[in-house]
Predicted model as a PDB file, atoms N, CA, C, CB and O in Angstrom, pLDDT in the B-factor column:
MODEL        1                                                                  
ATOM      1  N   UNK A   1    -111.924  91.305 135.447  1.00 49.00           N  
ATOM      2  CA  UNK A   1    -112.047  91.565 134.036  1.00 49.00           C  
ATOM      3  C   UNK A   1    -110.759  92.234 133.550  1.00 49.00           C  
ATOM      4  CB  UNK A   1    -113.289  92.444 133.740  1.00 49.00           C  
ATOM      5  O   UNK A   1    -110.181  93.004 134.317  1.00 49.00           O  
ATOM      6  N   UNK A   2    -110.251  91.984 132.279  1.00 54.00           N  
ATOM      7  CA  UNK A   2    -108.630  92.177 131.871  1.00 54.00           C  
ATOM      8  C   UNK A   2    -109.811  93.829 131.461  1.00 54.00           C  
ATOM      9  CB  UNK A   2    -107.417  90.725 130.168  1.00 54.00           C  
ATOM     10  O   UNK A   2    -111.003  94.131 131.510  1.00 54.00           O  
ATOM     11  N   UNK A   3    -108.296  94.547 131.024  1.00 53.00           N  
ATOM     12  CA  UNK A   3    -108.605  95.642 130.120  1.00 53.00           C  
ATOM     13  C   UNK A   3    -109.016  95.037 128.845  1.00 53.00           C  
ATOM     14  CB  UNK A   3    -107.425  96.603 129.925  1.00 53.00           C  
ATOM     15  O   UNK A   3    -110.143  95.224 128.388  1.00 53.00           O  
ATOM     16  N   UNK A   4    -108.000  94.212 128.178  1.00 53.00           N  
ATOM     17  CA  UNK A   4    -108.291  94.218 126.781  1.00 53.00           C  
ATOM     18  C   UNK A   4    -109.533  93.597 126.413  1.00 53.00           C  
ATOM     19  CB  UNK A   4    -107.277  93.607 126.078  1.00 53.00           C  
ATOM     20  O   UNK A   4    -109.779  93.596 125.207  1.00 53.00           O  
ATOM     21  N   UNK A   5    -110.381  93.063 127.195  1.00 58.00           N  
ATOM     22  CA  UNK A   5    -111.865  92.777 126.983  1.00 58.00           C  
ATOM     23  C   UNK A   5    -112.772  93.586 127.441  1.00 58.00           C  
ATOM     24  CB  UNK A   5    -112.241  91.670 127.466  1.00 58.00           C  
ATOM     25  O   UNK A   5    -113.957  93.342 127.215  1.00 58.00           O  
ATOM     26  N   UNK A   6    -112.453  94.520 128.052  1.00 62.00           N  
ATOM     27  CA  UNK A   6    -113.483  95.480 128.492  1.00 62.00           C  
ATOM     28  C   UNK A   6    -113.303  96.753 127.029  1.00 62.00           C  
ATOM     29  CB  UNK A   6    -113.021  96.170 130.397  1.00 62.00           C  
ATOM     30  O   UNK A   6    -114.275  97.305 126.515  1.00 62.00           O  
ATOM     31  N   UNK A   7    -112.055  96.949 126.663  1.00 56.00           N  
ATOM     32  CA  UNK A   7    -112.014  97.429 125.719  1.00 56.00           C  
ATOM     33  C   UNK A   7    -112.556  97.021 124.659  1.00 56.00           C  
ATOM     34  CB  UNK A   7    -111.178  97.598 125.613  1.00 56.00           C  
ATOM     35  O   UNK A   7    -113.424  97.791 124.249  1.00 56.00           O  
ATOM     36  N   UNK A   8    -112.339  95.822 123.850  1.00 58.00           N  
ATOM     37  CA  UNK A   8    -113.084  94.941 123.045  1.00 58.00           C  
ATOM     38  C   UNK A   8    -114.448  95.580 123.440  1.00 58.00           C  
ATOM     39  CB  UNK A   8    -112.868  93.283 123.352  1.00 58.00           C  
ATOM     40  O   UNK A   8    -114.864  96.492 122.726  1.00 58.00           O  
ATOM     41  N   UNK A   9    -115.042  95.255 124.314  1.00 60.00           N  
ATOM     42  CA  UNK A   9    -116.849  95.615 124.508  1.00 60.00           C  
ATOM     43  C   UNK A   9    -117.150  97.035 124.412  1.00 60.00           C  
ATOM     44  CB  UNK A   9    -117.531  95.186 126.103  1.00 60.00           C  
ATOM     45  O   UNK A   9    -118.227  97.429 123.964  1.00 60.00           O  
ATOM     46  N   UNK A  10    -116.221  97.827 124.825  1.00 56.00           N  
ATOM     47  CA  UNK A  10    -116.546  99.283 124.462  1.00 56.00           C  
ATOM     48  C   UNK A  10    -116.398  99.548 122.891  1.00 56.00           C  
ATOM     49  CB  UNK A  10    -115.534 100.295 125.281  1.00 56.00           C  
ATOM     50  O   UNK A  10    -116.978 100.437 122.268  1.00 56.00           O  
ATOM     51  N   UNK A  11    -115.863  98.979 122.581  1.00 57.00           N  
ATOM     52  CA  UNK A  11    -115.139  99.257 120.912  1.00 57.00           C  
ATOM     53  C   UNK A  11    -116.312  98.288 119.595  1.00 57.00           C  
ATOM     54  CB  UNK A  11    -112.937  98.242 120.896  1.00 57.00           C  
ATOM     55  O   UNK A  11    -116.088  98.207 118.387  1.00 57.00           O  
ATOM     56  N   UNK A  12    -117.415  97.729 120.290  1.00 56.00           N  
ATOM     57  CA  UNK A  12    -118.628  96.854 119.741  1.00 56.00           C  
ATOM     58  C   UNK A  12    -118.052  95.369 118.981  1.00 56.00           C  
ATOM     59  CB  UNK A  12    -119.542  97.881 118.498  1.00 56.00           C  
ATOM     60  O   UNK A  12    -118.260  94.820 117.899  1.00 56.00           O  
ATOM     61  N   UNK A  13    -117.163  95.055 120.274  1.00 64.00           N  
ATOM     62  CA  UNK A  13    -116.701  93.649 119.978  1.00 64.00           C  
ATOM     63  C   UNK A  13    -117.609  92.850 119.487  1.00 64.00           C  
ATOM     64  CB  UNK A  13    -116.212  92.994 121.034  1.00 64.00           C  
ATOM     65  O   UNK A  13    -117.473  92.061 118.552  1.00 64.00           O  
ATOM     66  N   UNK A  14    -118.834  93.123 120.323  1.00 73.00           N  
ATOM     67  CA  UNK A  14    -119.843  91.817 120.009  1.00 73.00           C  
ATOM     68  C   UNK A  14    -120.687  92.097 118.690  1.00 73.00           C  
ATOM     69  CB  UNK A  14    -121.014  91.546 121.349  1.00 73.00           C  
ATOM     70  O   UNK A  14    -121.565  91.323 118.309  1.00 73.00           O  
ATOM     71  N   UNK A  15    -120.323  93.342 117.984  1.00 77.00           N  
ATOM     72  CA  UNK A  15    -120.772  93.016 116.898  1.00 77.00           C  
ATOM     73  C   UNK A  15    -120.314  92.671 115.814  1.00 77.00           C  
ATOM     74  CB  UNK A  15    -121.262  93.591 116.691  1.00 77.00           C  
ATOM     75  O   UNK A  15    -120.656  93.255 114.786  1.00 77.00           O  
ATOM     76  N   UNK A  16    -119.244  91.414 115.806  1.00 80.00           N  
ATOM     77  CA  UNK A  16    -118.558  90.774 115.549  1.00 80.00           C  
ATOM     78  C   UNK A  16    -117.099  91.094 114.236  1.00 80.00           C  
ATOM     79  CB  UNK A  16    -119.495  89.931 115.440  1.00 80.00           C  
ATOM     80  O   UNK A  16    -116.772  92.236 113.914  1.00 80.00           O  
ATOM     81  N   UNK A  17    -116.491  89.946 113.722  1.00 82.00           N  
ATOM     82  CA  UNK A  17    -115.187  90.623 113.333  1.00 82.00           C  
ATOM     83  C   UNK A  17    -115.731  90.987 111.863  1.00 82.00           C  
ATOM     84  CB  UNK A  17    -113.656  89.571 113.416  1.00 82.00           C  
ATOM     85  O   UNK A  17    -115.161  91.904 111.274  1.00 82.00           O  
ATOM     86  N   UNK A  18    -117.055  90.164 111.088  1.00 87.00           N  
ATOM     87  CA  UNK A  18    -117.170  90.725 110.106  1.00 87.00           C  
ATOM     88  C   UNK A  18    -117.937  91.782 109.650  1.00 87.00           C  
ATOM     89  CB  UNK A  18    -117.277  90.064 109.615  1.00 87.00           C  
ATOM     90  O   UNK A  18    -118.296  91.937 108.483  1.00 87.00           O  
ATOM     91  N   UNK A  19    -118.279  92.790 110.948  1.00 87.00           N  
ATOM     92  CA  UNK A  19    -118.398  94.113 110.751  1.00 87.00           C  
ATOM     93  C   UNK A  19    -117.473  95.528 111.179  1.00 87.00           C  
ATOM     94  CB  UNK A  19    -119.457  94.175 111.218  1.00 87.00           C  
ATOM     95  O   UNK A  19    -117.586  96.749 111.074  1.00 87.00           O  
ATOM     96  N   UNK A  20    -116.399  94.433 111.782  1.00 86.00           N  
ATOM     97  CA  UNK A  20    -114.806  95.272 112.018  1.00 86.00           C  
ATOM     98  C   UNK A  20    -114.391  95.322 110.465  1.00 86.00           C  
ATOM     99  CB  UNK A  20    -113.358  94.224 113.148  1.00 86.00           C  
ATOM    100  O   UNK A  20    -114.506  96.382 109.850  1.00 86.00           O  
ATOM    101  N   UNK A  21    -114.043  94.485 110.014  1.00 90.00           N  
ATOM    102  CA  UNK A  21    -113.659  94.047 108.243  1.00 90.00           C  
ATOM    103  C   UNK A  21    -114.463  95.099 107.302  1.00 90.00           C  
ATOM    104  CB  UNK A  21    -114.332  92.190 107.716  1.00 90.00           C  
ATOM    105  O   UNK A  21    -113.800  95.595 106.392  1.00 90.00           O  
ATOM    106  N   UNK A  22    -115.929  95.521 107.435  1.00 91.00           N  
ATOM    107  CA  UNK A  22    -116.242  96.000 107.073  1.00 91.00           C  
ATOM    108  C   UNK A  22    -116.236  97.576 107.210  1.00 91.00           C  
ATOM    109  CB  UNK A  22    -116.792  95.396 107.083  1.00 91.00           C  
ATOM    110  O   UNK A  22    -116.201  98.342 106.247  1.00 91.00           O  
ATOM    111  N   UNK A  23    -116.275  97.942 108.500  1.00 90.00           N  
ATOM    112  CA  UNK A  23    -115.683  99.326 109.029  1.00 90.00           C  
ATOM    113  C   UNK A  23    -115.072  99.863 108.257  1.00 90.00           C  
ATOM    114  CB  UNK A  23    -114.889  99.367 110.055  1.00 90.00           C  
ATOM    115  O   UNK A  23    -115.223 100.849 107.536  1.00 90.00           O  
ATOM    116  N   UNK A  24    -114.023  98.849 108.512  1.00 92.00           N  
ATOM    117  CA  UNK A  24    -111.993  99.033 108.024  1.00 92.00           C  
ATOM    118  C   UNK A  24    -111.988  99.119 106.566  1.00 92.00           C  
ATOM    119  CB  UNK A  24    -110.710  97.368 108.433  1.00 92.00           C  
ATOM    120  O   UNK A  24    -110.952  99.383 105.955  1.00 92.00           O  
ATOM    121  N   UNK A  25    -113.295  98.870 105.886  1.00 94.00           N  
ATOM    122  CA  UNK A  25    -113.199  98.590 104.601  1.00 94.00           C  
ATOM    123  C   UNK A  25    -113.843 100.604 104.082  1.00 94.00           C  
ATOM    124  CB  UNK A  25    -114.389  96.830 104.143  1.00 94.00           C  
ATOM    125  O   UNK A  25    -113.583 101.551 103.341  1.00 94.00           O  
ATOM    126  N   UNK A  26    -114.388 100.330 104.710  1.00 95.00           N  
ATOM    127  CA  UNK A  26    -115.068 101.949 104.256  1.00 95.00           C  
ATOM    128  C   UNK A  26    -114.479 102.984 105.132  1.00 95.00           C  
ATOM    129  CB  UNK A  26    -116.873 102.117 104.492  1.00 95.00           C  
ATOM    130  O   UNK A  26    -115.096 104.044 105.022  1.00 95.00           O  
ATOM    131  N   UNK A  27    -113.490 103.034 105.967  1.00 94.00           N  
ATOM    132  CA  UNK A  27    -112.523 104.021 106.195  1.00 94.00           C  
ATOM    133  C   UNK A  27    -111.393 104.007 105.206  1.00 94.00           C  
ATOM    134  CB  UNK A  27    -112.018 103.882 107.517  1.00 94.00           C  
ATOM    135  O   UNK A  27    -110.782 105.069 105.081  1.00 94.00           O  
ATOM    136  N   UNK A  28    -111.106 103.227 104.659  1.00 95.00           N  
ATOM    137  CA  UNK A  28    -109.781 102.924 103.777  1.00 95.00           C  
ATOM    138  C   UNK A  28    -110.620 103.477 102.723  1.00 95.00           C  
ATOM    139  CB  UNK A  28    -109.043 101.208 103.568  1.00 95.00           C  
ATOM    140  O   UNK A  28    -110.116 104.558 102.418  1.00 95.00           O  
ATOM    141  N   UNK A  29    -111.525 103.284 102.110  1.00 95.00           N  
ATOM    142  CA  UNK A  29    -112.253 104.260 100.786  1.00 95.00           C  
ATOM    143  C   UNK A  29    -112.773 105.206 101.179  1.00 95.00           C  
ATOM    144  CB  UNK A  29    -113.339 103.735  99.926  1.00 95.00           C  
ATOM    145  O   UNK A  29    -113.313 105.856 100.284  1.00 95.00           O  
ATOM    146  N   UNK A  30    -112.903 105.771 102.564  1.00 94.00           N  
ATOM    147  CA  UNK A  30    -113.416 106.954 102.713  1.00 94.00           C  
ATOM    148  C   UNK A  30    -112.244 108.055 102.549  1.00 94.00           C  
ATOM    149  CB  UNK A  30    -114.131 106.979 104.024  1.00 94.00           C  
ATOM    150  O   UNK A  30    -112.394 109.176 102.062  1.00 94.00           O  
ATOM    151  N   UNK A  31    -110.867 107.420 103.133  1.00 95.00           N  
ATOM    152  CA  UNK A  31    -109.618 107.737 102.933  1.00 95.00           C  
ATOM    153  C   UNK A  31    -108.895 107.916 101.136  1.00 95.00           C  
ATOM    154  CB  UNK A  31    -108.988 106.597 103.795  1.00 95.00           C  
ATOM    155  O   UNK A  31    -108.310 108.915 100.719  1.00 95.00           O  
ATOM    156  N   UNK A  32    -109.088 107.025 100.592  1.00 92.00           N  
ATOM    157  CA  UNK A  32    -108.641 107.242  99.751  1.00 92.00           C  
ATOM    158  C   UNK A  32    -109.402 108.153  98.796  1.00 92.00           C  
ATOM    159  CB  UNK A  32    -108.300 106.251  99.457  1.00 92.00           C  
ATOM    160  O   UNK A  32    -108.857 108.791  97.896  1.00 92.00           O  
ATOM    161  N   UNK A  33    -111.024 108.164  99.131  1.00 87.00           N  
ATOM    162  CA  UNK A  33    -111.770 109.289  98.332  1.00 87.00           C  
ATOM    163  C   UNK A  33    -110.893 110.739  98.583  1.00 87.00           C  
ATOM    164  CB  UNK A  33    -113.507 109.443  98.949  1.00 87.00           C  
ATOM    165  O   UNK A  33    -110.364 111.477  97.751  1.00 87.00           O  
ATOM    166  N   UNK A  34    -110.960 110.844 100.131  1.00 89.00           N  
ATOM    167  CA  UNK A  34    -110.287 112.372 100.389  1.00 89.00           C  
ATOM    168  C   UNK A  34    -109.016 112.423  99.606  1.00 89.00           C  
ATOM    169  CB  UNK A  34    -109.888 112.715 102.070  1.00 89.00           C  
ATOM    170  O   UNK A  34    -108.912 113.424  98.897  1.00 89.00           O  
ATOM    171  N   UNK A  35    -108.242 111.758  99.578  1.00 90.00           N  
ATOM    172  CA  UNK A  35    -106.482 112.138  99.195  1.00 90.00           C  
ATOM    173  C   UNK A  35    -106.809 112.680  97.833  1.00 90.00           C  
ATOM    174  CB  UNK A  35    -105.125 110.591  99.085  1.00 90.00           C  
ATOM    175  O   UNK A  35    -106.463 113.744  97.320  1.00 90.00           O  
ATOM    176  N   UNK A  36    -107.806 111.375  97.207  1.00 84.00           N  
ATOM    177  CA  UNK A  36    -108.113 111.466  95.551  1.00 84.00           C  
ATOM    178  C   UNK A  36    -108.513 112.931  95.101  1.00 84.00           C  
ATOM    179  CB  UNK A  36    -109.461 110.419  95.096  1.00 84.00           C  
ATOM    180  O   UNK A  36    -108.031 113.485  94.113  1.00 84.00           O  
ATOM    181  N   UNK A  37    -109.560 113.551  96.041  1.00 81.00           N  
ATOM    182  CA  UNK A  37    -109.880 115.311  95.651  1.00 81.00           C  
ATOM    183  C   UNK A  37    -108.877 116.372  96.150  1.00 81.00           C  
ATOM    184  CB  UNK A  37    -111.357 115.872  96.386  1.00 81.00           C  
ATOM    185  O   UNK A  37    -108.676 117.525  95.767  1.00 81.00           O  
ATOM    186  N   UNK A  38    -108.312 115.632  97.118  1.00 85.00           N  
ATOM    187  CA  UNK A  38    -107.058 116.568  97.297  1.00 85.00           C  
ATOM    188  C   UNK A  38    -105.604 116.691  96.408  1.00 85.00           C  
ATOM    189  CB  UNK A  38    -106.635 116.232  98.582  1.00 85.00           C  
ATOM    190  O   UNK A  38    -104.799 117.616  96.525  1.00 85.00           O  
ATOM    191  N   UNK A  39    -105.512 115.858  95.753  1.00 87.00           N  
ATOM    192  CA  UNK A  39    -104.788 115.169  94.344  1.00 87.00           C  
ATOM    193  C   UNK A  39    -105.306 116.170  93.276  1.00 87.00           C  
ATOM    194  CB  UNK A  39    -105.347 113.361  93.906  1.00 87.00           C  
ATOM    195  O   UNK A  39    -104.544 117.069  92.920  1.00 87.00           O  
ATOM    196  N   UNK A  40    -106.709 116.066  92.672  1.00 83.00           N  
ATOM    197  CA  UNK A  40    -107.118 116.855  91.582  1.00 83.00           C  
ATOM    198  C   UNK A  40    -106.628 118.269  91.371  1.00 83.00           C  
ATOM    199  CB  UNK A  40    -108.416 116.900  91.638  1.00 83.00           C  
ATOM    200  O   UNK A  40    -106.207 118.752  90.320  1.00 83.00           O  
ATOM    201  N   UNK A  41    -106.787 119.004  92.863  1.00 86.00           N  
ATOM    202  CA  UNK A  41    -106.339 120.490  92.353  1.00 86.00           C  
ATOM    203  C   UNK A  41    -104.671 120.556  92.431  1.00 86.00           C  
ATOM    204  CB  UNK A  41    -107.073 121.815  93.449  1.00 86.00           C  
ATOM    205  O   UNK A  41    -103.958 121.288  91.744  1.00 86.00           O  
ATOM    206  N   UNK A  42    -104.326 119.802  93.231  1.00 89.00           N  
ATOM    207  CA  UNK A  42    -102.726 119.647  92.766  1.00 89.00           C  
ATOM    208  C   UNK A  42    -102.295 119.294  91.130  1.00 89.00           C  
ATOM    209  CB  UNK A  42    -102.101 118.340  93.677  1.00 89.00           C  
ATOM    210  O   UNK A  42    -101.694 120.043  90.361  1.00 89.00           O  
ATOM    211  N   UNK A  43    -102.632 118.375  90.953  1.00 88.00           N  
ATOM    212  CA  UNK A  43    -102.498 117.844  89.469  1.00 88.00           C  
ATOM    213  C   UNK A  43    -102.570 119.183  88.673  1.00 88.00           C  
ATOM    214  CB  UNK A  43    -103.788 116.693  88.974  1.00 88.00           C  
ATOM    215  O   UNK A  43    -101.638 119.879  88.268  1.00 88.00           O  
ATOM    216  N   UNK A  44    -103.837 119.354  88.560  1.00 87.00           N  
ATOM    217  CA  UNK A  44    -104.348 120.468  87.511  1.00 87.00           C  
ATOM    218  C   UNK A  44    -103.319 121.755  87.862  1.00 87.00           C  
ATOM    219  CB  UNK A  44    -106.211 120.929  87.775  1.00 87.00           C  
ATOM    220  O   UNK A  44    -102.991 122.333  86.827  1.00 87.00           O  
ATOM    221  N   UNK A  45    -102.715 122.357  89.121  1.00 90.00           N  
ATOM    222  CA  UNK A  45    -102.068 123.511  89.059  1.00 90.00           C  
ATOM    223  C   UNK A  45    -100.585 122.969  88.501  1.00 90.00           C  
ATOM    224  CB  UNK A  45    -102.108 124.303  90.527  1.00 90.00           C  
ATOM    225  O   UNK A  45     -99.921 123.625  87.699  1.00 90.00           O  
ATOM    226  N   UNK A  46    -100.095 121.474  89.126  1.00 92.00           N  
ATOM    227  CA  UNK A  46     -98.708 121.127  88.410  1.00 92.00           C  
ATOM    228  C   UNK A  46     -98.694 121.018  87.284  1.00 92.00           C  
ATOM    229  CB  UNK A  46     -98.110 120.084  88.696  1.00 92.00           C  
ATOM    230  O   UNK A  46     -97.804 121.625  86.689  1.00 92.00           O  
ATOM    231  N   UNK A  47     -99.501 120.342  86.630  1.00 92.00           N  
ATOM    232  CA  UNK A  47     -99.650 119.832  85.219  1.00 92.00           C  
ATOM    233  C   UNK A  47     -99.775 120.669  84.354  1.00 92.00           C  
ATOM    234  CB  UNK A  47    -100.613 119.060  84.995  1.00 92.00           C  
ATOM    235  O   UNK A  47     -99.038 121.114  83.475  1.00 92.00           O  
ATOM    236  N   UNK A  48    -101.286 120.943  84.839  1.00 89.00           N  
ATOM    237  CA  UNK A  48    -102.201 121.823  83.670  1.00 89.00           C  
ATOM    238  C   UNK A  48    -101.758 123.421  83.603  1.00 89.00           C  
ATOM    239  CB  UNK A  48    -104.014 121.796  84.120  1.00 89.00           C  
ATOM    240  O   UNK A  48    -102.062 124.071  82.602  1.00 89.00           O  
ATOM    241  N   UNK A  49    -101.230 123.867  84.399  1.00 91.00           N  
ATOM    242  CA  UNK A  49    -100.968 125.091  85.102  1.00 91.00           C  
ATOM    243  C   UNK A  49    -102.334 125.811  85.358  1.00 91.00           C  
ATOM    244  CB  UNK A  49     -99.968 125.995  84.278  1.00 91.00           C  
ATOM    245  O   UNK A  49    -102.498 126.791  84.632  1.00 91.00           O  
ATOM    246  N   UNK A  50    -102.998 125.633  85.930  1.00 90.00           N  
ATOM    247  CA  UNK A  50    -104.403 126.125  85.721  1.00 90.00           C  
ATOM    248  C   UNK A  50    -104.334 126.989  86.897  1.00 90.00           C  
ATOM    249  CB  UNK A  50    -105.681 124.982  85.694  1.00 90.00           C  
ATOM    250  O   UNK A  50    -103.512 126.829  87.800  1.00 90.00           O  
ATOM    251  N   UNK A  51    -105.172 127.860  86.865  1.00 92.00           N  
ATOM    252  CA  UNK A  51    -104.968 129.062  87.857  1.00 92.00           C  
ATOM    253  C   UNK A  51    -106.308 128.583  88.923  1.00 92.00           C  
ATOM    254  CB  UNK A  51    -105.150 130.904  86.963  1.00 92.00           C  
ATOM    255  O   UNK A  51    -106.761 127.448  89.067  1.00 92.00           O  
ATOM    256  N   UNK A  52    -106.732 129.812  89.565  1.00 93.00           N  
ATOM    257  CA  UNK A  52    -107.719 129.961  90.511  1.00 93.00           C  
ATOM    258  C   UNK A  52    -109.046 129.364  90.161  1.00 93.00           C  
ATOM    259  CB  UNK A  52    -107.860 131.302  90.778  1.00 93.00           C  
ATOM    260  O   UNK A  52    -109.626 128.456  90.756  1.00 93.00           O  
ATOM    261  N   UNK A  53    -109.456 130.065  89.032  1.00 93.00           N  
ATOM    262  CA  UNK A  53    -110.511 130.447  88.229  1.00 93.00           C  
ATOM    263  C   UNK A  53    -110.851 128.444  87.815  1.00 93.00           C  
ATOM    264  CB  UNK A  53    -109.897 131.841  86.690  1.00 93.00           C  
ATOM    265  O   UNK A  53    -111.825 127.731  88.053  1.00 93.00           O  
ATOM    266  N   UNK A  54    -109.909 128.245  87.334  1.00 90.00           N  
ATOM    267  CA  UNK A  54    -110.061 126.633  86.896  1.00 90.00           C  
ATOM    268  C   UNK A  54    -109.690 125.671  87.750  1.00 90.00           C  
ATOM    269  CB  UNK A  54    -109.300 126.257  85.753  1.00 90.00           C  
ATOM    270  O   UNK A  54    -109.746 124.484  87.428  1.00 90.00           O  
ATOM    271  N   UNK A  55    -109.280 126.070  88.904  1.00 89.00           N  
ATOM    272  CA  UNK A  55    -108.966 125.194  90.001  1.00 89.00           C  
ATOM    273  C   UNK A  55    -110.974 124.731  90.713  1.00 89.00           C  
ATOM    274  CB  UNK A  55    -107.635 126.362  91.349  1.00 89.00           C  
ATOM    275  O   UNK A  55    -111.669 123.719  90.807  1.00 89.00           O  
ATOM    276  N   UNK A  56    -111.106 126.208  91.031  1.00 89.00           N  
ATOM    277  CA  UNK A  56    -112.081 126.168  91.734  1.00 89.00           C  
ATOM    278  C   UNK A  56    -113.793 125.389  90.928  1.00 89.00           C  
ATOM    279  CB  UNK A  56    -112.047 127.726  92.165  1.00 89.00           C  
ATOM    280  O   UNK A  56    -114.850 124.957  91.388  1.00 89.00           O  
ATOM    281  N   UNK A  57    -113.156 125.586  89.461  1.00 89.00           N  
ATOM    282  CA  UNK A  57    -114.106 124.838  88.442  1.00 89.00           C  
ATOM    283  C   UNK A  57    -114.420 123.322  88.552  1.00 89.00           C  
ATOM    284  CB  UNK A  57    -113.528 124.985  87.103  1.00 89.00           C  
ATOM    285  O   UNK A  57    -115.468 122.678  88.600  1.00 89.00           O  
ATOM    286  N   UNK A  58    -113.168 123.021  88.572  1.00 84.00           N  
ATOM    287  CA  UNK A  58    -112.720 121.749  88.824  1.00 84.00           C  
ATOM    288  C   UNK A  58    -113.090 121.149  90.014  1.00 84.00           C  
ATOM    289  CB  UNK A  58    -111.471 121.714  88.754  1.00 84.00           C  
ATOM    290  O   UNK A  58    -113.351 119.947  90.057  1.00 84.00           O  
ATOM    291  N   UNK A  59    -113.141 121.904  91.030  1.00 81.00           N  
ATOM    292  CA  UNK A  59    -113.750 121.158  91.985  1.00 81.00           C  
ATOM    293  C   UNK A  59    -115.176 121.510  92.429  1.00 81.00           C  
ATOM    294  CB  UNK A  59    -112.936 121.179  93.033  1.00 81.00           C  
ATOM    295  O   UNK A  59    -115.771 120.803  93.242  1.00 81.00           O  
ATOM    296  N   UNK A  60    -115.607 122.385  91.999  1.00 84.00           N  
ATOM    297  CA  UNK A  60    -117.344 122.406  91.816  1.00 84.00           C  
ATOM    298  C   UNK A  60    -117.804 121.345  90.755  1.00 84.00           C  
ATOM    299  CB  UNK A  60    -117.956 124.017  91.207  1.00 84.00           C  
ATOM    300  O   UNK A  60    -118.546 120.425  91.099  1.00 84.00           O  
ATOM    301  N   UNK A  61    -117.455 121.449  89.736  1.00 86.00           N  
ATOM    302  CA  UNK A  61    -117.578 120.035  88.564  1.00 86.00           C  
ATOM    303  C   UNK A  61    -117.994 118.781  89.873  1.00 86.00           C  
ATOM    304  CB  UNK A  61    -115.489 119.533  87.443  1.00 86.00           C  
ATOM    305  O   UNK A  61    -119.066 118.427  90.364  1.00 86.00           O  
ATOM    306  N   UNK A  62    -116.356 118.310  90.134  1.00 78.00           N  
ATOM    307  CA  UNK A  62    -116.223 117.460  90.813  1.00 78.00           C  
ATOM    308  C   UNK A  62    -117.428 116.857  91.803  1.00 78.00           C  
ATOM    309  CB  UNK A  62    -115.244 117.857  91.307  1.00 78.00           C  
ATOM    310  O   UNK A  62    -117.923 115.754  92.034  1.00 78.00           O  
ATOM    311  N   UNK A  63    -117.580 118.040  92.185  1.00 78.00           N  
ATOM    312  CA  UNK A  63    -118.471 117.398  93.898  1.00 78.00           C  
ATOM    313  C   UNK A  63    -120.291 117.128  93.077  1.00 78.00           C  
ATOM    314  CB  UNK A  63    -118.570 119.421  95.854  1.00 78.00           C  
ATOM    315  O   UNK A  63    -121.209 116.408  93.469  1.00 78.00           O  
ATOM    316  N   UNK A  64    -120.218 117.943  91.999  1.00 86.00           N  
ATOM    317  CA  UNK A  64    -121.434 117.967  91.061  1.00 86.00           C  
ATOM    318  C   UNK A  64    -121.957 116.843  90.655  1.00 86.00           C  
ATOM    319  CB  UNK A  64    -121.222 118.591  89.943  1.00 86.00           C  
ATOM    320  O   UNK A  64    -123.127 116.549  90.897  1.00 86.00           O  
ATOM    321  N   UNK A  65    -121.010 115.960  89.879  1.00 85.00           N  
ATOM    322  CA  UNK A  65    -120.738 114.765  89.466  1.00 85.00           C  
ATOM    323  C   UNK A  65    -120.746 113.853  90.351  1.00 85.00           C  
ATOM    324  CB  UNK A  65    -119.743 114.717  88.902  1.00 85.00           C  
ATOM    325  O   UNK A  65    -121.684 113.060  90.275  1.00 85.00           O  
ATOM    326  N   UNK A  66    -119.938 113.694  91.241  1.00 80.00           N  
ATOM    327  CA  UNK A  66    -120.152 112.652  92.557  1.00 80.00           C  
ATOM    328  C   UNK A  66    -121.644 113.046  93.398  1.00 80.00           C  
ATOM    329  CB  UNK A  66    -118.654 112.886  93.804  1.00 80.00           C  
ATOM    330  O   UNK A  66    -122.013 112.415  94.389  1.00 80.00           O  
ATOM    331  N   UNK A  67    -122.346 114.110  92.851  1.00 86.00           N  
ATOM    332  CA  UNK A  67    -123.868 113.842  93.883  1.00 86.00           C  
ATOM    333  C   UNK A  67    -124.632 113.618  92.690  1.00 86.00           C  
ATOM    334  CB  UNK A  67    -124.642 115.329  95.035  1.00 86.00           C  
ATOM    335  O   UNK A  67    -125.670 113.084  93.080  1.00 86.00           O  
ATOM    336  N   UNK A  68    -124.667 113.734  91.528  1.00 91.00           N  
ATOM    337  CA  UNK A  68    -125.339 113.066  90.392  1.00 91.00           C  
ATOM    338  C   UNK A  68    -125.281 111.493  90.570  1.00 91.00           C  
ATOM    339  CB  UNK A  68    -124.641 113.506  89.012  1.00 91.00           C  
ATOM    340  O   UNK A  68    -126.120 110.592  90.560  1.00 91.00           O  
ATOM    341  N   UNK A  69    -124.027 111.566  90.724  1.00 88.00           N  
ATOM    342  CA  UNK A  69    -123.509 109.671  90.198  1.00 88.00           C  
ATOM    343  C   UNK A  69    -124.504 109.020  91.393  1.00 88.00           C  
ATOM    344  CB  UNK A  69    -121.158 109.003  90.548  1.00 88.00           C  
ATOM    345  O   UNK A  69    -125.320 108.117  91.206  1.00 88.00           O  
ATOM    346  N   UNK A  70    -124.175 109.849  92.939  1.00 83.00           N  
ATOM    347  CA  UNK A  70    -124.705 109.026  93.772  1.00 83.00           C  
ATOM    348  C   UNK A  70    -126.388 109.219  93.716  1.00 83.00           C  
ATOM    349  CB  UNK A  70    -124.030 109.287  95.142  1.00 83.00           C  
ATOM    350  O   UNK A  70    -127.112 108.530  94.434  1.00 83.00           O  
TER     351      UNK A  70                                                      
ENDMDL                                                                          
END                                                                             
């Protein structure tokens, strides 16, 4: 048995490529969710100049809204 098929089977080869595609699809938006809230309080202190007080608003809002929405 090669490595690269024993690897394949450890890695749930057999549950085929269009649930690799799909994986890959919700790490890349799970990824870009994180950068996106890590972005907000940057923005708001470069931009907005917003201090502590409205930083920390901003991201209680935030997480508020995304468990409503969901």
């Amino acid at each position: 048995m090669r490595s690269g098929h024993r690897l394949g089977h450890l890695l749930g080869h057999r549950l085929g490529r269009r649930f690799g595609w799909l994986w890959g699809a919700y790490g890349t938006s799970a990824l870009g969710t994180w950068l996106a809230f890590g972005a907000f309080p940057l923005i708001a202190i470069q931009v907005l100049h917003a201090g502590p007080a409205e930083v920390a608003a901003l991201s209680s809002v935030g997480a508020a809204v995304g468990a409503a929405v969901a």
